[in-house]
C-alpha positions in Angstrom: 0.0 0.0 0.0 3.0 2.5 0.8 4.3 1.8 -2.4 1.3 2.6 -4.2 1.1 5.6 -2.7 4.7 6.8 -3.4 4.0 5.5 -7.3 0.7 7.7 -7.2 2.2 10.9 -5.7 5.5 10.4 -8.3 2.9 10.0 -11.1 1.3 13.0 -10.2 4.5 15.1 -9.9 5.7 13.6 -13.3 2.3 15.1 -14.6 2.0 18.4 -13.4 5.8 19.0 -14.3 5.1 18.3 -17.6 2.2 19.9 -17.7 3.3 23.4 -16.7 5.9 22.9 -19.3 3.3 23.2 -21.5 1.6 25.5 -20.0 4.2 27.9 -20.3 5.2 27.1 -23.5 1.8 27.9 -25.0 1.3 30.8 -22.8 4.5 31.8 -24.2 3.8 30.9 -27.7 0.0 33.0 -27.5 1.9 36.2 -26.7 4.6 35.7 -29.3 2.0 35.6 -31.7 0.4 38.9 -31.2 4.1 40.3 -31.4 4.4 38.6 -34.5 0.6 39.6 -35.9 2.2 43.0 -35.3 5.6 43.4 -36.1 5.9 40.6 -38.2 3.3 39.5 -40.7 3.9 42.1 -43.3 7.1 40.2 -44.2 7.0 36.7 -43.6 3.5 36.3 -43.9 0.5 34.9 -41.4 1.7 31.4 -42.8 5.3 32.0 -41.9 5.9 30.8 -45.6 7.3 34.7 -46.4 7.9 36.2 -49.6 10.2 33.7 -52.4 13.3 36.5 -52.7 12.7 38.9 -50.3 11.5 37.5 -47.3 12.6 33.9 -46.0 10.5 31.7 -44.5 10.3 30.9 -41.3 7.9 28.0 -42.1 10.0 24.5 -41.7 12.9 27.3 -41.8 16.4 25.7 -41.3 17.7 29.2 -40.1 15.7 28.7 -37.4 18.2 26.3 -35.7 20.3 28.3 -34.6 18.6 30.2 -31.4 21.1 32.5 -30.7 21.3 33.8 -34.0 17.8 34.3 -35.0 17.6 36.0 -31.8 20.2 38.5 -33.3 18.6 38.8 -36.4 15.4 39.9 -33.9 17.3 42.6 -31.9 19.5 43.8 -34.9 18.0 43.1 -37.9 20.0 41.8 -40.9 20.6 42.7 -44.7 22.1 41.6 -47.4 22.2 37.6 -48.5 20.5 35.7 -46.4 20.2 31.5 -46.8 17.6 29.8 -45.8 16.3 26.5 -46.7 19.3 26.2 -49.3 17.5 29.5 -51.6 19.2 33.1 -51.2 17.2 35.9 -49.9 18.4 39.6 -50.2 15.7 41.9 -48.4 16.4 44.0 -45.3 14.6 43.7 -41.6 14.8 45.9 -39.2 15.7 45.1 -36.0 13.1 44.8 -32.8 15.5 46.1 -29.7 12.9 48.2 -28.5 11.2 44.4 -27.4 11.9 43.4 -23.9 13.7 40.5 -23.6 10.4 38.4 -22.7 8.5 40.1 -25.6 11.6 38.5 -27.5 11.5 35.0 -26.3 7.8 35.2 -26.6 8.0 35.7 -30.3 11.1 33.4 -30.3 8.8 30.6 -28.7 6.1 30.9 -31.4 8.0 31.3 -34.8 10.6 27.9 -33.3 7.0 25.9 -32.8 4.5 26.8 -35.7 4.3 25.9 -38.8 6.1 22.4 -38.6 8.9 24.2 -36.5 9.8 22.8 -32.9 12.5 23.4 -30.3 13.2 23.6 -27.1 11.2 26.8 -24.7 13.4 30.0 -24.9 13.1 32.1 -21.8 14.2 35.9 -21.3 17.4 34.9 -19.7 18.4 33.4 -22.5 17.8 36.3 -25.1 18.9 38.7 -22.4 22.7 36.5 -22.7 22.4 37.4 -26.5 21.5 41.1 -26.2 25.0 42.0 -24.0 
């Protein structure tokens, strides 16, 4: 009977962890895609497929593997050649340092798991690392 008892209460540990994991991912995720509704859709579309020469996608995007980077690209902006997905891309994007570092990870978290994208949760520590 003890035993059972220990296997229920580890069960229902194991179960909340994962389900505030979640949680906060999709709570994450929801307010990365009102940034993105307004900062963002102009350019790489409400699809994240973008624009074929201007504007990459982010859509199944392999530039999106590299977290640290993208976050960058977020802060700073970027121009000039840009690969993604093996094709070149040559528009400009301004960059978004105005954004808290949440507001960043928050956007971060929703263009890394839509459109056939997934990664791990990035958190404003994290983007706060990149920005200094």
């Amino acid at each position: 009977m003890k035993y059972r008892n220990i296997f229920t209460l580890l069960t229902i540990i194991t179960f909340s962890v994962c389900a505030f994991g979640q949680s906060s991912l999709e709570q994450s995720k929801n307010k990365g895609k009102r940034i993105y509704l307004s900062n963002c859709v102009s350019c790489h579309m409400a699809n994240g497929e973008g624009m074929t020469g201007a504007f990459p996608p982010l859509a199944k995007s392999d530039y999106l593997e590299d977290t640290e980077k993208t976050i960058e690209v977020i802060l700073n902006g970027a121009s000039g050649e840009m690969k993604v997905n093996g094709k070149s891309y040559y528009g400009a994007m301004v960059g978004y340092s105005m954004l808290t570092d949440q507001q960043v990870a928050d956007v971060m978290n929703y263009i890394q798991n839509s459109w056939g994208n997934e990664a791990e949760i990035v958190d404003a520590e994290k983007v706060k690392k990149v920005r200094n």
